[in-house]
N, C-alpha and C positions, 0 to 999 in steps of 0.2 A: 564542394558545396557544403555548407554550417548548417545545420538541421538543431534546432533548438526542441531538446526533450522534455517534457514536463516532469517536475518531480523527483528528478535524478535526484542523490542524495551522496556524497562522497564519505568514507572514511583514511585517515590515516596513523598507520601502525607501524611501531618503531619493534622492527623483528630481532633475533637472537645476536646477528652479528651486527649491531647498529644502525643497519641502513632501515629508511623507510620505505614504507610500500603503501599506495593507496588505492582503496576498494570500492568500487564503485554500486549502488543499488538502486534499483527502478526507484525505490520511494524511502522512507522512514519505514524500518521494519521490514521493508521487500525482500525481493530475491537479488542476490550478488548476479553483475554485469559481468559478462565476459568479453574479453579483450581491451581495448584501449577506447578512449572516449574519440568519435571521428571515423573511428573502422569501420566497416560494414558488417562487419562478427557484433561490434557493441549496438550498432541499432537496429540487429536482428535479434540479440537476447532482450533486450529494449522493448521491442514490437512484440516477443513470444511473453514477455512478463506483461506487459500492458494488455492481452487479448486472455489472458488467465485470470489475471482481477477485473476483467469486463465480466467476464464468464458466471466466475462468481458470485459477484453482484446482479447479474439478471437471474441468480437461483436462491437471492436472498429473501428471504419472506420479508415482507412489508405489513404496516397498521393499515386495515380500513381507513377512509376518508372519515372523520368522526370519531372514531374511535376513542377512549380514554384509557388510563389506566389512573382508575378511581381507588384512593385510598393509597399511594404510593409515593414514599418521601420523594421531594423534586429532586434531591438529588441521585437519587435510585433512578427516576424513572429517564434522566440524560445519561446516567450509565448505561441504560438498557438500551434505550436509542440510538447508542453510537454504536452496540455490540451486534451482531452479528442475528441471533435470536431476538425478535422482539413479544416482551408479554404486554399483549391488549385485554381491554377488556372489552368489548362489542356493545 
């Protein structure tokens, strides 16, 4: 059965004795996938990587509804937003 993962991100690296090899990650930036794409080893590292950035993310601090951050260049204030920490001002 084909199980379509979201986000998968591939690389490929051309190692010491010329062959290639390609590296599989949950996402842009994630964690390297273990085994082969189809195996059940890759959509159990798949499933353990996707339930660590759930995790994450529900221990992210968030803005109030309302909130501003008054006085902060726009482009500041979309870097802070995408980042992990966010500065509000209440």
């Amino acid at each position: 059965m084909r199980v379509h993962l979201k986000g998968i991100n591939s690389h490929t690296a051309k190692l010491a004795d010329s062959t290639t090899k390609t590296y599989w990650y949950a996402w842009k930036g994630g964690p390297r996938l273990q085994g082969e794409p189809g195996t059940p080893e890759f959509i159990a590292s798949y499933n353990e990587a996707a339930s660590q950035k759930l995790w994450l993310q529900s221990r992210t601090p968030r803005c109030p509804p309302g909130a501003t951050a008054a006085g902060v260049a726009p482009r500041l204030r979309e870097a802070v937003n995408s980042a992990i920490v966010c500065l509000c001002k209440a």
